[in-house]
PyMOL CGO cylinders between C-alpha atoms (Angstrom):
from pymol import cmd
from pymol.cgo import CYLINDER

trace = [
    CYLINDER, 67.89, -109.05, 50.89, 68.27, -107.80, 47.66, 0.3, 1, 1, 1, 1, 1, 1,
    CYLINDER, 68.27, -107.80, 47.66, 69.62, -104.49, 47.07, 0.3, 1, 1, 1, 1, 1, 1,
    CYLINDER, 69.62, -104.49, 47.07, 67.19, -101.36, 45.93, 0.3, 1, 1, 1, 1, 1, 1,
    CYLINDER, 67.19, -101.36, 45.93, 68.65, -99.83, 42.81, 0.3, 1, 1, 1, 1, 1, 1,
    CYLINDER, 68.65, -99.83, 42.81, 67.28, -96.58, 41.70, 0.3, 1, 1, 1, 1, 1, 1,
    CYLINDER, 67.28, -96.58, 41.70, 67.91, -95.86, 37.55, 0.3, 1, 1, 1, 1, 1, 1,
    CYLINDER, 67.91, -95.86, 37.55, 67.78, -92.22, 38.13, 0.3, 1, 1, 1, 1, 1, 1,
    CYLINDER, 67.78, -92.22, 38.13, 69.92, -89.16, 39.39, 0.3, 1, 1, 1, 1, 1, 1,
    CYLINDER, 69.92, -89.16, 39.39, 66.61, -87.82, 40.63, 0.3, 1, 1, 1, 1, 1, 1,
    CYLINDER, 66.61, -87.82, 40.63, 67.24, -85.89, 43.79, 0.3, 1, 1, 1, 1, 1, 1,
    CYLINDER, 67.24, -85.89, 43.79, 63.21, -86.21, 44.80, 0.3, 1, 1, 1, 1, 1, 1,
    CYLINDER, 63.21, -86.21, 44.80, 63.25, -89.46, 43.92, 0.3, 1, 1, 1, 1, 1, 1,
    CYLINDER, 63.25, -89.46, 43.92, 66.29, -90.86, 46.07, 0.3, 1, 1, 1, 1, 1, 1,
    CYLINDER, 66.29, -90.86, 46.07, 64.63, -89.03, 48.90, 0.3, 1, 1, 1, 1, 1, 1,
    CYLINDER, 64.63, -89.03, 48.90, 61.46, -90.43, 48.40, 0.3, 1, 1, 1, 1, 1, 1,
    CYLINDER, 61.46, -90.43, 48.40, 62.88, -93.83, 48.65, 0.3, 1, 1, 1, 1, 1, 1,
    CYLINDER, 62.88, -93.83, 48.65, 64.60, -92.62, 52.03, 0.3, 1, 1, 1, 1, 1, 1,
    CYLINDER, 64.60, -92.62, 52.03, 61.50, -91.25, 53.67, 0.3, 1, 1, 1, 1, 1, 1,
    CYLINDER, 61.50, -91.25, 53.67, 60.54, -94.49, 53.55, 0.3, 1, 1, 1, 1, 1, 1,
    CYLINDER, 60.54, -94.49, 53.55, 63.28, -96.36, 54.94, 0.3, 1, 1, 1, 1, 1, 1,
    CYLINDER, 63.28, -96.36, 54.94, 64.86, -97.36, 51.82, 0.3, 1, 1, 1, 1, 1, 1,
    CYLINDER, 64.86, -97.36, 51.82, 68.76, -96.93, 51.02, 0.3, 1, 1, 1, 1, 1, 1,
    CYLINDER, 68.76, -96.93, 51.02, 69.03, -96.69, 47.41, 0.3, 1, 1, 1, 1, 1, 1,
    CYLINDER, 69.03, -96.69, 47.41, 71.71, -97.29, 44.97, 0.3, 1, 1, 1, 1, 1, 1,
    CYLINDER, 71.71, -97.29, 44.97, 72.10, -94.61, 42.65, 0.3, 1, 1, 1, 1, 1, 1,
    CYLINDER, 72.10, -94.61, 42.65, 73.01, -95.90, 39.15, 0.3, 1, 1, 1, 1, 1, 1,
    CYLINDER, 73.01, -95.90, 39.15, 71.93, -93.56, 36.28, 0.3, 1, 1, 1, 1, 1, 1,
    CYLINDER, 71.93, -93.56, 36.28, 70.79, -95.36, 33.18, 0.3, 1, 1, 1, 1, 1, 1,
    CYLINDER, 70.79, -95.36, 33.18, 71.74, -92.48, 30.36, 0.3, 1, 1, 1, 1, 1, 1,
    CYLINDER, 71.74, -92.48, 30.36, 69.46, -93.33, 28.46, 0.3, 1, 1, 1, 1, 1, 1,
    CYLINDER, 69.46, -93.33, 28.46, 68.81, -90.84, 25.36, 0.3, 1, 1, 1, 1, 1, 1,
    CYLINDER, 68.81, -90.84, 25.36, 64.80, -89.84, 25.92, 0.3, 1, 1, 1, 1, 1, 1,
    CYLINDER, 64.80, -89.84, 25.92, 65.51, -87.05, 23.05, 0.3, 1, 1, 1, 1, 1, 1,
    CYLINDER, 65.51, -87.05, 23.05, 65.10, -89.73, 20.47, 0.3, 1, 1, 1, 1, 1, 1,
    CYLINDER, 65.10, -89.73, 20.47, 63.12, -89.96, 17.45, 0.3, 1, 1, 1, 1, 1, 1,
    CYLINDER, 63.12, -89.96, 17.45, 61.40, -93.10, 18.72, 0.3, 1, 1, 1, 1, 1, 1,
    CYLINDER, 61.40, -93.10, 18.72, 60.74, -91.70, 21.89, 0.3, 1, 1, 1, 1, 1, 1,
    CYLINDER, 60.74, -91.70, 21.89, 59.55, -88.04, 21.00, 0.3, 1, 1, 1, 1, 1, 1,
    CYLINDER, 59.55, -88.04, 21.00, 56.94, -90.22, 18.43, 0.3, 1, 1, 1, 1, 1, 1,
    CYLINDER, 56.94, -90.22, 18.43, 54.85, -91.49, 21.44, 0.3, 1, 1, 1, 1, 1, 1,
    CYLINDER, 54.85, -91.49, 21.44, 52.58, -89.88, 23.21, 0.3, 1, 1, 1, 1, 1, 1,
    CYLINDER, 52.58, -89.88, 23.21, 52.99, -88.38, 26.97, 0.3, 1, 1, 1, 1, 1, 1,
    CYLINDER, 52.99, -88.38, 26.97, 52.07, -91.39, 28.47, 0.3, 1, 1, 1, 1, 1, 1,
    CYLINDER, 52.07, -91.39, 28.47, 53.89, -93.92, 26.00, 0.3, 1, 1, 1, 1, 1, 1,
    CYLINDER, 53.89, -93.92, 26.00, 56.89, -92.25, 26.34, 0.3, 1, 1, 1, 1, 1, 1,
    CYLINDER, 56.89, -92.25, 26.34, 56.84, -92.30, 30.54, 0.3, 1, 1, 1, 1, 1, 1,
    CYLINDER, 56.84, -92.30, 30.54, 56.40, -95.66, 30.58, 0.3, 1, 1, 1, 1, 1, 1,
    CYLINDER, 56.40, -95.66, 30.58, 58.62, -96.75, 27.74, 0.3, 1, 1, 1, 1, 1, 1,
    CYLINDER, 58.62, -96.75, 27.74, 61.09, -94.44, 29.39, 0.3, 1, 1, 1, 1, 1, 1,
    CYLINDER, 61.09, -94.44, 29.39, 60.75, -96.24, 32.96, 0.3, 1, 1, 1, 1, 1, 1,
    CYLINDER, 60.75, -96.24, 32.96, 60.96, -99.75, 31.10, 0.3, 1, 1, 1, 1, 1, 1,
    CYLINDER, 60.96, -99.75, 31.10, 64.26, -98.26, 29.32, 0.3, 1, 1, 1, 1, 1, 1,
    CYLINDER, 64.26, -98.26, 29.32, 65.74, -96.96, 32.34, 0.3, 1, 1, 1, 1, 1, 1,
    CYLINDER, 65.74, -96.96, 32.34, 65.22, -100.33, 34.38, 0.3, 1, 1, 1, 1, 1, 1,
    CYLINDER, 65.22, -100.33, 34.38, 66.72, -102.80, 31.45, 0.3, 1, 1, 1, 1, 1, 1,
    CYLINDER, 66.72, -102.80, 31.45, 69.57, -100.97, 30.78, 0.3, 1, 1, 1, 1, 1, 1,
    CYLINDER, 69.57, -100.97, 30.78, 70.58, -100.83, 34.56, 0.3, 1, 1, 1, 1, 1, 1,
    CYLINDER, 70.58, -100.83, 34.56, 69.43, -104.58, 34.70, 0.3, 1, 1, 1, 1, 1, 1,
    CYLINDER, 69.43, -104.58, 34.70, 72.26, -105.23, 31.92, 0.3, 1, 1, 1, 1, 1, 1,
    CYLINDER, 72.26, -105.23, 31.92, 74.95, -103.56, 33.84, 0.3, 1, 1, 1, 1, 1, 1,
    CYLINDER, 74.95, -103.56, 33.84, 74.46, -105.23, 37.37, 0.3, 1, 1, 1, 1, 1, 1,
    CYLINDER, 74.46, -105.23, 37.37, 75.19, -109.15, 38.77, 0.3, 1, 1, 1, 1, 1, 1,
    CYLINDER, 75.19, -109.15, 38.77, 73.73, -108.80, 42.18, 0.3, 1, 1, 1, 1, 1, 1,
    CYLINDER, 73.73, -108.80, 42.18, 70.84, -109.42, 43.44, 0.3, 1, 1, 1, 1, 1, 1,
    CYLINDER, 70.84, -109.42, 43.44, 68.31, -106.07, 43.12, 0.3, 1, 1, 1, 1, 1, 1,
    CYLINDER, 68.31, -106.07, 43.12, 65.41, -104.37, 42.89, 0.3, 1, 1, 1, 1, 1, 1,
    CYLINDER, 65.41, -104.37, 42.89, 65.79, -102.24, 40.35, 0.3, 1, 1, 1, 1, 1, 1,
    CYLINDER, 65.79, -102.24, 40.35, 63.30, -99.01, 39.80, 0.3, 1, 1, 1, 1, 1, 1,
    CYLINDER, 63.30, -99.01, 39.80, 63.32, -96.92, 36.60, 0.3, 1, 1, 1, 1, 1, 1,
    CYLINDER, 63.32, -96.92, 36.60, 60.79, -93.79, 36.55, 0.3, 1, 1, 1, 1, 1, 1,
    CYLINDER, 60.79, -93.79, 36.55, 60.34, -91.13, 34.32, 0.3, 1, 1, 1, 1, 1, 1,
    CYLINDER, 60.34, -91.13, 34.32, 57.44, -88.10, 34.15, 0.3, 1, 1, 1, 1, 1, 1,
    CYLINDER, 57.44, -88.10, 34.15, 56.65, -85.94, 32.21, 0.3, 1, 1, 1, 1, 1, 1,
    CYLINDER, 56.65, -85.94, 32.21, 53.88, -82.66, 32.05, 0.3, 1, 1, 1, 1, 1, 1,
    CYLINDER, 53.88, -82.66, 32.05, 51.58, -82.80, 29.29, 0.3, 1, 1, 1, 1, 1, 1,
    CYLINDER, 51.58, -82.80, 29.29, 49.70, -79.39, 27.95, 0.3, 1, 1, 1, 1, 1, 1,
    CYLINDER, 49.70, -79.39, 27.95, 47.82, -78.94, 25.32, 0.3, 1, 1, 1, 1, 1, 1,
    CYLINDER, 47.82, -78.94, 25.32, 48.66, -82.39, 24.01, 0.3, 1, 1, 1, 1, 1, 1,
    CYLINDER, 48.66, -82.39, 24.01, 52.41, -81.23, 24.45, 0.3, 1, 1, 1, 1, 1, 1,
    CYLINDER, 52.41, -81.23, 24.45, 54.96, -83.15, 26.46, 0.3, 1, 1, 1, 1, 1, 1,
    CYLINDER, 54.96, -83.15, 26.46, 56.84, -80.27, 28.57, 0.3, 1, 1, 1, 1, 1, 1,
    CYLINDER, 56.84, -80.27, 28.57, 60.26, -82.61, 29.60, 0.3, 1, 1, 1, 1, 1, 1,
    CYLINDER, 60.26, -82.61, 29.60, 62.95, -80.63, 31.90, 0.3, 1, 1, 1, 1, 1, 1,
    CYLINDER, 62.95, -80.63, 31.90, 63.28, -76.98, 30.49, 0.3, 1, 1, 1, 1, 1, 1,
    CYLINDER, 63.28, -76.98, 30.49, 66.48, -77.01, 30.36, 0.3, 1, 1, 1, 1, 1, 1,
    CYLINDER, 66.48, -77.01, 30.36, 67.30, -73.01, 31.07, 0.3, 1, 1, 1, 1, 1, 1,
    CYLINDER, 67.30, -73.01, 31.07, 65.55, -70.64, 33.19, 0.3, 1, 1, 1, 1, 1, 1,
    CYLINDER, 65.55, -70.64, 33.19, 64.05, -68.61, 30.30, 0.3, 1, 1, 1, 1, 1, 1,
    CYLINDER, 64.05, -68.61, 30.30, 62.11, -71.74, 29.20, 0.3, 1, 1, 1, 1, 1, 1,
    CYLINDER, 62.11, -71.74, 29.20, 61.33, -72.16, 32.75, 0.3, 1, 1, 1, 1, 1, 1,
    CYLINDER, 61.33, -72.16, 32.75, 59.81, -68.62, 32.51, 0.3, 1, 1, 1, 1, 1, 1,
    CYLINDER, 59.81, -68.62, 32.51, 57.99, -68.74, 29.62, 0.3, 1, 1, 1, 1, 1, 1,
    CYLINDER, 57.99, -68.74, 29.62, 56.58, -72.24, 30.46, 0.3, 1, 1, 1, 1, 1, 1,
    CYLINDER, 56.58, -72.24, 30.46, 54.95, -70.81, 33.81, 0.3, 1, 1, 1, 1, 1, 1,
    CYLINDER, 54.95, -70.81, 33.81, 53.70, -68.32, 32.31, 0.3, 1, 1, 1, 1, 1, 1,
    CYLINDER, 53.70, -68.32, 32.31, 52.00, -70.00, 29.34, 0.3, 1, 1, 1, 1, 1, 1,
    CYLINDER, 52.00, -70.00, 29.34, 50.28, -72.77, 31.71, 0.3, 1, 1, 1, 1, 1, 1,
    CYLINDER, 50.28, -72.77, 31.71, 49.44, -70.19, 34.39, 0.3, 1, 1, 1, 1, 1, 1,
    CYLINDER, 49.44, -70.19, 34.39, 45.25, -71.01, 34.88, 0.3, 1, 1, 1, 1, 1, 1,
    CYLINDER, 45.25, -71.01, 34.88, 45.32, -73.80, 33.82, 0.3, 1, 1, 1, 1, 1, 1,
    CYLINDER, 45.32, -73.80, 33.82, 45.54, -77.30, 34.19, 0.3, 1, 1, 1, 1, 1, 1,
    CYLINDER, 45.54, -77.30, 34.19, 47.42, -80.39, 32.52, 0.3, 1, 1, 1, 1, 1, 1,
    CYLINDER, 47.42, -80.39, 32.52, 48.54, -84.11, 33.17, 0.3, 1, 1, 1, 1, 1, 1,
    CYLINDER, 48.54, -84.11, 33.17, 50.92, -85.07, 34.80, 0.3, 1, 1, 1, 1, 1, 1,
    CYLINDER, 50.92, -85.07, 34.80, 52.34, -88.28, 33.63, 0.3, 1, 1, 1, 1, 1, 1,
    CYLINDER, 52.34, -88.28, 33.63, 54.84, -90.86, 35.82, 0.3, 1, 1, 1, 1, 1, 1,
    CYLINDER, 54.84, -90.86, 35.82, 55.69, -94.39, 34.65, 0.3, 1, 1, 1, 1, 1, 1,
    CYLINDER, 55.69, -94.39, 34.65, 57.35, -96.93, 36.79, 0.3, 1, 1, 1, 1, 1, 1,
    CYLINDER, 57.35, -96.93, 36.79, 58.95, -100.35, 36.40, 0.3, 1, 1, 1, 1, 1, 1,
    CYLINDER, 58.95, -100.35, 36.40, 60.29, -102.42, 39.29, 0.3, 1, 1, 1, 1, 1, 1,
    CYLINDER, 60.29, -102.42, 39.29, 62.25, -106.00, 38.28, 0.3, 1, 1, 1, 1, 1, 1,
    CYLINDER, 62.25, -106.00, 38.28, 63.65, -108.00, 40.70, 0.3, 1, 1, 1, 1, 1, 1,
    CYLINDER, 63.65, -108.00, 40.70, 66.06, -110.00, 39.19, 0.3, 1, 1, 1, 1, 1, 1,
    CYLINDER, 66.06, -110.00, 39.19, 66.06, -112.59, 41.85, 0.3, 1, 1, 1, 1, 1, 1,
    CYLINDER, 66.06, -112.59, 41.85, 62.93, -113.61, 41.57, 0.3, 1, 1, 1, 1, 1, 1,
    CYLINDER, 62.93, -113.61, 41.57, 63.26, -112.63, 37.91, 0.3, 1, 1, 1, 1, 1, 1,
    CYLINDER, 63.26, -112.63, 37.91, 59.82, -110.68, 37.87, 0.3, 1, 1, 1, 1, 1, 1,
    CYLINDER, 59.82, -110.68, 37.87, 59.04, -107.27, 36.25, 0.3, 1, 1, 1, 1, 1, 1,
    CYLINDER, 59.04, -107.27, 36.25, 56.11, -104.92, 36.91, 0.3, 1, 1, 1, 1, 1, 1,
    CYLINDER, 56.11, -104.92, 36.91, 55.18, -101.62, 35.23, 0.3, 1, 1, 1, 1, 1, 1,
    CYLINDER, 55.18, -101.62, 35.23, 52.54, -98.80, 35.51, 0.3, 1, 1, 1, 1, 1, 1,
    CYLINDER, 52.54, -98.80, 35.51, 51.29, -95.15, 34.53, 0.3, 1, 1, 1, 1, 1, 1,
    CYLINDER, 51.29, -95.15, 34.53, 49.92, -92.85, 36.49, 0.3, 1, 1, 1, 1, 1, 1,
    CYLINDER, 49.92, -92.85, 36.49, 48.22, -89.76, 35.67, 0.3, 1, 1, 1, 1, 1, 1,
    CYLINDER, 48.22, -89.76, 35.67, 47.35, -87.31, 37.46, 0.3, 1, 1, 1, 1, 1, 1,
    CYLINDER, 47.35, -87.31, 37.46, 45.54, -83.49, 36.51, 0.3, 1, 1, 1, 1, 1, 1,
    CYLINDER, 45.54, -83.49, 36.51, 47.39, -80.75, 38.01, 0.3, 1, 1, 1, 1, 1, 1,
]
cmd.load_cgo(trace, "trace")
């Protein structure tokens, strides 16, 4: 059985894979998603080119067997990507700006198994 490689540091995320039986390896990509060629896409580009990022570079680094899973989301208002906030006051000033209303939440995936040597990706958006 190949093992299940999670390209994040994502607290959630290694949990979520738990709750469901899962016992992830945690192997962080560090992958720079402050770029110029990233911060040119839209939302939803730049979740799933993110997740596609994440999952290659990790596939580079490993010779075992694995399935490897790279995510990445990201909150989209007013056309605006709103990544991690980085210090409370942002935090604060965020809530309050998107307080009543809605945006998209964007989450892009990609799974390879290198074994099999298959790759999968998706998007998923969801109004919050």
């Amino acid at each position: 059985m190949p093992r299940i490689v999670l390209a994040s540091a994502s607290a959630s995320r290694r949990r979520l894979l738990e709750s469901a039986g899962l016992k992830p390896t945690i192997m962080v990509s560090h992958v720079d998603e402050e770029t110029d060629f990233f911060n040119a896409m839209s939302p939803a580009d730049m979740v799933i080119a993110l997740a596609i990022t994440k999952a290659h570079t990790i596939r580079e680094q490993i010779d075992f067997p694995a399935i490897i899973i790279g995510c990445d989301s990201t909150f989209e208002f007013d056309g605006q990507s709103l990544g991690k906030p980085g210090t409370p006051e942002i935090a604060i000033e965020r809530a309050s700006r998107v307080q009543g209303n809605s945006g998209l939440l964007h989450t892009g995936h990609c799974i390879i198994d290198t074994a099999k040597d298959k790759e999968i990706s998706s998007i998923v958006t969801t109004k919050v």
